[in-house]
PLY file of the C-alpha trace (Angstrom):
ply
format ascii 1.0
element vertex 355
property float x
property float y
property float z
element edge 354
property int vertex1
property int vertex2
end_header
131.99 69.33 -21.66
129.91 69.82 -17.97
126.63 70.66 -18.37
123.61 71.09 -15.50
120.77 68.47 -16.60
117.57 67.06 -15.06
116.61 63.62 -15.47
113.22 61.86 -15.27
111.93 61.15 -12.55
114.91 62.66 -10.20
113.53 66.04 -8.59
117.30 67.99 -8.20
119.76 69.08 -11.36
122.86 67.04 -11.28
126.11 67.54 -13.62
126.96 65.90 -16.67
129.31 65.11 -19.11
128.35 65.65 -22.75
129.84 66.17 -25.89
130.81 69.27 -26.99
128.57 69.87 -29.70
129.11 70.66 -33.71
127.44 73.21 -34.94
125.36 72.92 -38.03
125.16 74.72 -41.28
124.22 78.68 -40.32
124.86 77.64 -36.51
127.39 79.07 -34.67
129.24 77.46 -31.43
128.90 79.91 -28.68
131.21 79.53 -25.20
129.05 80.27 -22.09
129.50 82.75 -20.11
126.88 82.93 -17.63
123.16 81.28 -17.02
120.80 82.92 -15.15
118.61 80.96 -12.78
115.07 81.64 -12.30
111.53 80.39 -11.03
111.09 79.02 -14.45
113.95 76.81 -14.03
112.77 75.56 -10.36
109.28 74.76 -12.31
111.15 72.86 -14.93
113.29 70.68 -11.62
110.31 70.16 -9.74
108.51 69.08 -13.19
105.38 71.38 -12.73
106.48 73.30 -16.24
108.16 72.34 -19.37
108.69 68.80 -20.79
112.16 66.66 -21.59
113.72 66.93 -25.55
111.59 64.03 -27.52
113.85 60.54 -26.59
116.10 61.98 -24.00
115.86 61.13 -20.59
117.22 64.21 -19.64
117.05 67.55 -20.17
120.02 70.63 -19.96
118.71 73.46 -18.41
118.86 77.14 -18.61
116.94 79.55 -20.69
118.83 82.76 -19.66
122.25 82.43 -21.06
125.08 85.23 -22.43
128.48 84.06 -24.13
130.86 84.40 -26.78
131.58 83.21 -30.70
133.85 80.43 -30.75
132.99 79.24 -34.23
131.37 81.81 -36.73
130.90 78.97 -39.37
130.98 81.36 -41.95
127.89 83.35 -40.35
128.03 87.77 -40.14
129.50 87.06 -36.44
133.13 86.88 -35.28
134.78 84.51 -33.08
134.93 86.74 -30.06
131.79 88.56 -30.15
129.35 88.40 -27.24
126.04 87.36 -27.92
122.88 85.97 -26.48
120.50 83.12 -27.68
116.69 83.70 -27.54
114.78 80.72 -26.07
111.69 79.40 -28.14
112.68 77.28 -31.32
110.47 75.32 -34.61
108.51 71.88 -33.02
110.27 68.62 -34.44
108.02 68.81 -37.76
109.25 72.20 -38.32
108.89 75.77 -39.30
105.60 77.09 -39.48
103.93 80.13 -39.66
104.60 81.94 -36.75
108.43 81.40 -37.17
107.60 82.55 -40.73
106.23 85.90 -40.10
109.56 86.07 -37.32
106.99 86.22 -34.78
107.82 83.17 -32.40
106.81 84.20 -29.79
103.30 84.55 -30.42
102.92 80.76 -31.19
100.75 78.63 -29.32
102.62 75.98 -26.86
102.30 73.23 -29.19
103.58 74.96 -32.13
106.82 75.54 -30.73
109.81 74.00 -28.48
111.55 76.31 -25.88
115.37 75.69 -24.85
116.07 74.93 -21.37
112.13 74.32 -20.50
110.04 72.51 -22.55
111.19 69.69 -25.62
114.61 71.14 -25.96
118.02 71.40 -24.51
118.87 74.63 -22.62
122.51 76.74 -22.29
123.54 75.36 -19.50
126.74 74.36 -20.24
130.04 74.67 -21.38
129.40 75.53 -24.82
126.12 75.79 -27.37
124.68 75.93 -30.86
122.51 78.08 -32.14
120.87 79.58 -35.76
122.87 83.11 -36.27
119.75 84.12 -36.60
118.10 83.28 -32.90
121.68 85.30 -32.00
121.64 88.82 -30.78
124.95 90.82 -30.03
126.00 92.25 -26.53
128.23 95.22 -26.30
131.06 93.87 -24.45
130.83 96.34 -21.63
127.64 94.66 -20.14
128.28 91.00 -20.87
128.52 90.19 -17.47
125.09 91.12 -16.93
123.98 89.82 -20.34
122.15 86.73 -18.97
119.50 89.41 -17.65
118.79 90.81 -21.50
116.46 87.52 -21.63
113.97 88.26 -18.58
113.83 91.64 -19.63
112.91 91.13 -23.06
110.05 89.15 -21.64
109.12 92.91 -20.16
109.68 94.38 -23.24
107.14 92.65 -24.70
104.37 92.75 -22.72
105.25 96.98 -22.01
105.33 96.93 -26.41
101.87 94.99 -26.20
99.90 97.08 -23.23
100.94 100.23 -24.81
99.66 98.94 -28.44
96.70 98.35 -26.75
96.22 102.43 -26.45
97.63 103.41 -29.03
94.29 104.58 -30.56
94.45 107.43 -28.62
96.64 110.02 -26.17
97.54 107.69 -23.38
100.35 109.14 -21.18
100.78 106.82 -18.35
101.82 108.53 -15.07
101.31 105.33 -12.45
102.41 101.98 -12.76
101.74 99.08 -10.43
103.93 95.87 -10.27
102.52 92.92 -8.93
105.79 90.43 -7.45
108.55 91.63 -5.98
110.88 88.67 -7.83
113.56 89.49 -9.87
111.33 90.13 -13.11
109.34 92.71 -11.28
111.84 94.51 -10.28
113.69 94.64 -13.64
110.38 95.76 -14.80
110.09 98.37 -11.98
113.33 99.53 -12.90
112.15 100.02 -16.39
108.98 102.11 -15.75
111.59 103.93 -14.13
113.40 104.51 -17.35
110.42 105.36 -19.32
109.28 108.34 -17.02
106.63 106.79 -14.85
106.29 109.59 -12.33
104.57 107.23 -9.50
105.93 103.74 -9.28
104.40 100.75 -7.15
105.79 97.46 -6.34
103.48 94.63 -4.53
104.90 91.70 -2.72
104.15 89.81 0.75
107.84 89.93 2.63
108.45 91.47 5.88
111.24 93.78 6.77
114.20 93.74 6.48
114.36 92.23 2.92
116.63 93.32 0.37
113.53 93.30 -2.61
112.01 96.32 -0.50
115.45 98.29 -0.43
115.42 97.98 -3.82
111.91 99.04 -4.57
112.83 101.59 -2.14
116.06 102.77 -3.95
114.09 103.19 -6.84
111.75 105.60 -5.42
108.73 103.54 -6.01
106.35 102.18 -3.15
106.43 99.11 -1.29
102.54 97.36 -1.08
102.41 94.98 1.63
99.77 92.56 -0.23
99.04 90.95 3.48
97.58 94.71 4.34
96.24 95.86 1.17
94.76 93.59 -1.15
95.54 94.33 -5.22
91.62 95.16 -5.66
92.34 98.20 -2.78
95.02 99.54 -4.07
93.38 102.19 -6.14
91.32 103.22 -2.52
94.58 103.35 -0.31
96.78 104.70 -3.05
95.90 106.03 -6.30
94.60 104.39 -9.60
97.06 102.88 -11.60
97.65 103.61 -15.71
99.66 100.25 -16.33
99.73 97.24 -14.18
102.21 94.21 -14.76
101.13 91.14 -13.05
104.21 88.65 -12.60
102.83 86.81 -9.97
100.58 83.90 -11.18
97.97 84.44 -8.96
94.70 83.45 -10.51
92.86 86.57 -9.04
95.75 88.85 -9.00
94.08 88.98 -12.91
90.77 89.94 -12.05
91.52 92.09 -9.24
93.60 94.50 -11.19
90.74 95.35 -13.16
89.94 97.37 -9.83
93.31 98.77 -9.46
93.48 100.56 -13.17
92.59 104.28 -13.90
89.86 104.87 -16.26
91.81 103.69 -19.94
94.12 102.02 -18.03
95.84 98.69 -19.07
97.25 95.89 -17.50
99.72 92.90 -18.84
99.50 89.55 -17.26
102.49 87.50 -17.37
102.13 84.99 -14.36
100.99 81.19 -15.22
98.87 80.11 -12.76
97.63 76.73 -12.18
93.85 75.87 -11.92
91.82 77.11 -9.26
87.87 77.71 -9.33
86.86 80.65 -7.42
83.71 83.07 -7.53
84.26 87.15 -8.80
81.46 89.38 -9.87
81.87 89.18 -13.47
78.87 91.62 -14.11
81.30 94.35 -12.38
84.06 93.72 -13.89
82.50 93.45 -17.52
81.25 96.86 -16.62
84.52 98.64 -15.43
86.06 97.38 -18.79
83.55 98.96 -20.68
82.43 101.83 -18.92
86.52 102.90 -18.63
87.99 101.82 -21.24
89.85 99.44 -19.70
91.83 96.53 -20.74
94.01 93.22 -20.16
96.49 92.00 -22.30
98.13 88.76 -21.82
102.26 88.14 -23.14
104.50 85.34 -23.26
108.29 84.80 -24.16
109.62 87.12 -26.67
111.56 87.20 -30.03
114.35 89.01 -31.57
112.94 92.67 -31.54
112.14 92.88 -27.66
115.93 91.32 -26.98
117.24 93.75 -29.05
115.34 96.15 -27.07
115.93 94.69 -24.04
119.85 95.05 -24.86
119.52 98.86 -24.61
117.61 98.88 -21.49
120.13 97.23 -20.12
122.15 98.98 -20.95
120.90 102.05 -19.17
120.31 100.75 -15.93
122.29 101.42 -12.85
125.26 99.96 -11.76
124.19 100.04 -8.51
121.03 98.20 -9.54
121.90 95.21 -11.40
124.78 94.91 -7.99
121.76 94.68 -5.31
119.60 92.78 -8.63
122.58 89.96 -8.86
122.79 88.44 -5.08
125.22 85.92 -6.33
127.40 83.88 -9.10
128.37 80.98 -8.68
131.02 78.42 -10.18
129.74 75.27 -11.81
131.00 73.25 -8.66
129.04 75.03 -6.23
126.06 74.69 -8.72
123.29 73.71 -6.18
123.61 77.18 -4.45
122.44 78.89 -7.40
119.22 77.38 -7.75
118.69 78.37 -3.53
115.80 80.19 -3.69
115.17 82.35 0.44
114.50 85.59 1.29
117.89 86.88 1.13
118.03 85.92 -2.66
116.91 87.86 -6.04
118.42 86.45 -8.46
121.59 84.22 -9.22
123.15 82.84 -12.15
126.15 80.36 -12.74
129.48 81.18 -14.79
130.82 78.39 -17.13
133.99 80.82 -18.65
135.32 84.69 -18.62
135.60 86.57 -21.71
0 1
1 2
2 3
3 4
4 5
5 6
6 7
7 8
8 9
9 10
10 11
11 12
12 13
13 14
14 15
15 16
16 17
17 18
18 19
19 20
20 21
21 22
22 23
23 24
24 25
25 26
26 27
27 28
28 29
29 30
30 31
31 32
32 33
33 34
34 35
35 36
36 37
37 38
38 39
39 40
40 41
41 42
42 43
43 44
44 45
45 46
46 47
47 48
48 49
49 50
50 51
51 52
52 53
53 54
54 55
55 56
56 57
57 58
58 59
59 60
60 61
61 62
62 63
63 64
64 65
65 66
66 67
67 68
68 69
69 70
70 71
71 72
72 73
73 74
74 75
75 76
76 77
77 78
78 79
79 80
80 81
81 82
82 83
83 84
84 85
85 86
86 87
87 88
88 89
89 90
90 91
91 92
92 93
93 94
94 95
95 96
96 97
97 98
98 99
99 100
100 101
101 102
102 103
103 104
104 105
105 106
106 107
107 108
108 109
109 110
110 111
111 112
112 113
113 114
114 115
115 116
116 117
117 118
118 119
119 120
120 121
121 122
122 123
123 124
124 125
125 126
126 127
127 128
128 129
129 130
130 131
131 132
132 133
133 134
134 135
135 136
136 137
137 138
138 139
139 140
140 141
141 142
142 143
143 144
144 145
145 146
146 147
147 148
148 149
149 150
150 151
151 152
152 153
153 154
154 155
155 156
156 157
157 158
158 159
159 160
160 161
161 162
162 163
163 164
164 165
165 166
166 167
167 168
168 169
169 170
170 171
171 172
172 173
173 174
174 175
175 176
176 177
177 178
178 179
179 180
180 181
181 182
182 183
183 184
184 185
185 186
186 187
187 188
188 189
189 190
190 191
191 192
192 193
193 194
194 195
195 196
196 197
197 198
198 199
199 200
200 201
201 202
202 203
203 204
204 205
205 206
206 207
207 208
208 209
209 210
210 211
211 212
212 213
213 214
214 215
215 216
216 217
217 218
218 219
219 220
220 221
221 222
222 223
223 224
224 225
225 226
226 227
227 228
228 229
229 230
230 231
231 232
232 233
233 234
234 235
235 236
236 237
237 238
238 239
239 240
240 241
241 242
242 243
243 244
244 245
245 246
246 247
247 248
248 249
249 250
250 251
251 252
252 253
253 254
254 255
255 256
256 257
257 258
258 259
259 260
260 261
261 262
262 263
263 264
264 265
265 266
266 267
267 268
268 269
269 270
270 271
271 272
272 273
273 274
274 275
275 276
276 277
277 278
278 279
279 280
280 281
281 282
282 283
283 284
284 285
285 286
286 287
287 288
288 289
289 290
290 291
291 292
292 293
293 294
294 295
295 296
296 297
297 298
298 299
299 300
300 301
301 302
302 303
303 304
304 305
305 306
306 307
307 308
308 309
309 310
310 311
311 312
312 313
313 314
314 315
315 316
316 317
317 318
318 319
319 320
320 321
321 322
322 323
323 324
324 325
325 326
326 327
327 328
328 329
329 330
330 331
331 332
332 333
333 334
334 335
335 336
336 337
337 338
338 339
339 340
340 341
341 342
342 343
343 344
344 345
345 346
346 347
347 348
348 349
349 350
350 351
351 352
352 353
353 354
């Protein structure tokens, strides 16, 4: 079978041919469908992120996949059913508690392996294993769009985590504030839109015409040019914000945000930044979080309950979203296009099959 791979020390994916592989006992073969592509995987190319499977001198990428049964292996699924495979996966010396308590997602880095980024292979290709029980179904209807049920799990999370966070008292966020105007911010724009969010903000640094601001625009949310108004004066030029999601992984986009929430507001960080020493006032900040009962929560990756969520909400967005989300698909020979990344692209993905 073809599958997309990187090898040490080459700095582009290439295609290869690999076995098809066997599935083990409680594994099931699954057929891809489609992979999404996303800044993740240009981390993982350009070796800033993620790590190759112990041994291997190459790794198959692709952490956002959707496909179908084509061995149950005497598992609860049917050949034919769509499904899609979460990502993160026990570390060589296996199981431990946080795949235990079904709660992967919380483990630290070291305590667990992640398909497609870091120590294992991804979905990339032709066809995959997987535990029925890292599985979850797809109703049919949506599988095209099914390689976006991963990213937005991610959201799912963090939203399930920032709104635990106030759940010890009436919090009935009106405002939400999304910082990156990639293709995971404006999933997660479209979701506050589904949950009732009244006022809706998106920030990014593009100029116009670009097809992220029609879409923020389409969504009747607000487009914050970050080049004339800074996160930390967005509460000034705007309004203060309830819930802020920060996909940008910009170190001060973190402590900023503290500025931009409403008195018990909350915001979820999601972007990775790497290191960089800078000064802030933490005496101000320290006080804002106490004084108005703010707070910061921080999420990565997700497990079985947010995709199942995250199934749903997709669900119940808009055709006419996930059309302007989706920019393009590509075949596996024209491969290279899909991991483009310009102005006039949101998000891509590759298809391996049809249903």
């Amino acid at each position: 079978m073809e599958a997309v791979v990187i090898r040490r020390g080459e700095n582009s994916p290439t295609v290869a041919e690999l076995s098809r592989p066997d599935p083990g006992p409680g594994e099931v073969l699954v057929r891809t469908l489609r992979v999404g592509v996303d800044g993740t995987d240009r981390e993982v190319i350009a070796g800033s992120h993620g790590g190759y499977p112990e041994g291997e001198d190459f790794l198959v990428l692709g952490h956002e996949a959707v496909g179908v049964v084509a061995e149950a292996n005497g598992t609860a699924f049917e050949e034919g059913d769509v499904v899609v495979p979460t990502v993160r996966r026990p570390p060589a010396e296996g199981p431990n508690e946080y795949f235990e308590r079904g709660e992967p997602d919380m483990a630290p880095p070291e305590a667990c392996v992640e398909r497609g980024i870091d120590g294992a292979h991804g979905f990339m290709a032709e066809y995959f294993t997987s535990p029925a029980e890292n599985l979850v179904p797809v109703p049919e209807e949506i599988a095209e769009w099914g390689f976006l049920v991963e990213p937005i799990s991610i959201s799912e999370k963090a939203i399930e985590h920032a709104y635990a966070a106030r759940s010890a008292f009436d919090w009935n966020p009106d405002a939400g504030l999304v910082l990156g105007n990639g293709s995971l911010g404006l999933l997660t724009l479209a979701m506050l839109d589904q949950r009732g969010y009244d006022r809706t903000y998106c920030l990014g640094r593009r100029d116009r015409p670009d097809p992220t601001i029609d879409v923020i625009e389409d969504l009747g949310a607000t487009y914050v040019d970050s080049r004339e108004t800074p996160v930390s004066e967005i509460a000034d030029a705007h309004e203060p914000m309830d819930f802020v999601y920060e996909a940008t992984g910009y170190a001060r986009h973190a402590f900023e945000c503290i500025e931009a929430l409403a008195p018990a507001g909350v915001g979820a960080l999601l972007g990775v930044p790497e290191p960089w020493e800078f000064e802030i006032d933490g005496g101000r900040l320290h006080k804002e979080f106490v004084m108005n009962n703010k707070a910061l929560v921080g999420s990565v990756n997700s497990n079985v309950t947010h995709f199942e969520a995250a199934v749903r909400t997709l669900g119940d967005l808009p055709a006419w979203f996930l059309d302007d989300l989706v920019t393009a698909v590509y075949e596996l020979d024209d491969y290279e296009a899909a991991f483009a990344d310009d102005e006039t692209t949101i998000k891509t993905a590759l298809q391996f099959s049809q249903i």
